[in-house]
C-alpha positions in Angstrom: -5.8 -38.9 0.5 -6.6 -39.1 -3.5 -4.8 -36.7 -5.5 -5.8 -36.2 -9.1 -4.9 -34.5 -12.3 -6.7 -33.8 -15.4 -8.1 -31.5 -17.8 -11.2 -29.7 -17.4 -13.9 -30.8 -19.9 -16.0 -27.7 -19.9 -15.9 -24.1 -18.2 -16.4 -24.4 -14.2 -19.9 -23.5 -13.2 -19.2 -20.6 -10.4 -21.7 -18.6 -8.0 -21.1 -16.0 -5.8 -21.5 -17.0 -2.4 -22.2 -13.6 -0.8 -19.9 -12.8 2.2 -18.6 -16.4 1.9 -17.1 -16.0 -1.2 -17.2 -18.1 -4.2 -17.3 -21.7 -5.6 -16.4 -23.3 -8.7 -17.5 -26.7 -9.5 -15.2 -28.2 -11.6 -15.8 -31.5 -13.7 -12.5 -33.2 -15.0 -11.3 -36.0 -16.6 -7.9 -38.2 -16.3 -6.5 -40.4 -18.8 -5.8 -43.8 -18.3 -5.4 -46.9 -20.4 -7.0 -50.7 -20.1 -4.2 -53.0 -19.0 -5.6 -55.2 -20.8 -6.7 -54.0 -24.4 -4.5 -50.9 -24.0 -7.5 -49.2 -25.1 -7.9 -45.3 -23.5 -10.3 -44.9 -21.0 -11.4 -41.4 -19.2 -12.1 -41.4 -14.9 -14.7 -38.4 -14.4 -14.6 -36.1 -11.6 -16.1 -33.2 -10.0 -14.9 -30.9 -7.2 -16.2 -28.2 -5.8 -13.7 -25.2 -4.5 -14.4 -22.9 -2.2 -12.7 -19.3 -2.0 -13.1 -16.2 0.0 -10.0 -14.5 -0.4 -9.7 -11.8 -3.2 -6.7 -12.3 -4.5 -7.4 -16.3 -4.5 -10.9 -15.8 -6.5 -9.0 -13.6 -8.6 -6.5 -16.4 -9.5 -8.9 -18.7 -9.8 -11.6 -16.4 -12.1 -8.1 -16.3 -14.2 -6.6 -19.9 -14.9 -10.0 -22.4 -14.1 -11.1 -22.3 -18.1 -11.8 -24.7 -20.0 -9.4 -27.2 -21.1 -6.7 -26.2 -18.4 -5.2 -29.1 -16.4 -5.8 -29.2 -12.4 -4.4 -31.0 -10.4 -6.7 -31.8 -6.9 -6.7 -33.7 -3.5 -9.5 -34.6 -1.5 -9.6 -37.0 1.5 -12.5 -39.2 0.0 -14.0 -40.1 -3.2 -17.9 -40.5 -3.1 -19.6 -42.4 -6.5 -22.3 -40.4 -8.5 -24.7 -41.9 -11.2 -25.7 -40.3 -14.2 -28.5 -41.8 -16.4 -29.2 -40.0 -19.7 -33.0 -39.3 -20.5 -32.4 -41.0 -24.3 -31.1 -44.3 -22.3 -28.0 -44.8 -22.8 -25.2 -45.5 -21.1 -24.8 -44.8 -17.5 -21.8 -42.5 -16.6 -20.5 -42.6 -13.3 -18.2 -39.8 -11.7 -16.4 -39.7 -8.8 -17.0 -36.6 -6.9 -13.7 -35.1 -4.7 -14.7 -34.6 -1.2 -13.1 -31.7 0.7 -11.4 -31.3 -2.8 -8.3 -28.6 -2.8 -6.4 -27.4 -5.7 -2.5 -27.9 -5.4 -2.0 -26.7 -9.2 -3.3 -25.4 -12.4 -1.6 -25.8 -15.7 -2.2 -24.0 -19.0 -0.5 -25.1 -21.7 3.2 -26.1 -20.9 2.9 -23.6 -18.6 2.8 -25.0 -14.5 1.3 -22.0 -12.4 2.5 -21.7 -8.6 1.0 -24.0 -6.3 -1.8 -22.6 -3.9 -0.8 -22.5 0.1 -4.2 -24.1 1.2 -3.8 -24.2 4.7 -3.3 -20.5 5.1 -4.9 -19.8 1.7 -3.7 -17.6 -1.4 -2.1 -14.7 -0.5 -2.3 -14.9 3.6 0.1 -15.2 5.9 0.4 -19.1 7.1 
């Protein structure tokens, strides 16, 4: 289990899924710092969330803006590549398998955690 938080970098791409609902892909960062040169350093990530519930893609139409912190699990990591067309340098991002939101923060504001096994506003 990898659990993750950090603040989006851009607004979440969503699409309407039909009958299956929605999906956000959502593309983070998370601040560390070299142990070494104590410089900052940024981890990308991407997850992709799933929703079908209305109330639960009404949450998440609401608080996944830009700049808002997340905080996400997902039971693997898998490594993506990114090479920029002017050559430069090559960006890697881990991208959150199975990734599930536990919160999202605005501010110094902490909104309720989600219930993801019986999902946003369901009874378990």
């Amino acid at each position: 289990m990898h659990i993750v938080s950090g603040t989006l970098k851009e607004q979440p791409f969503m699409k309407d899924l039909g009958e299956k609902g929605f999906m956000w892909i959502l593309r983070f960062s998370e601040l560390t710092k070299d142990f070494k040169t104590s410089e900052k350093c940024y981890a990308n990530y991407k997850a992709l969330i799933f929703a079908k519930h209305p109330d639960q893609i009404a949450y998440f139409q609401n608080k996944l803006i830009e700049g808002a912190g997340v905080v996400v699990n997902s039971e693997k990591l898998k490594v993506e590549l990114f090479y920029p067309e002017n050559g430069g340098a090559v960006k890697p991002t881990l991208e959150m398998v199975n990734a599930k939101i536990e919160n999202i923060m605005q501010g110094q504001t902490l909104s309720a955690p989600l219930n993801q096994q019986g999902g946003f506003g369901q009874q378990p």
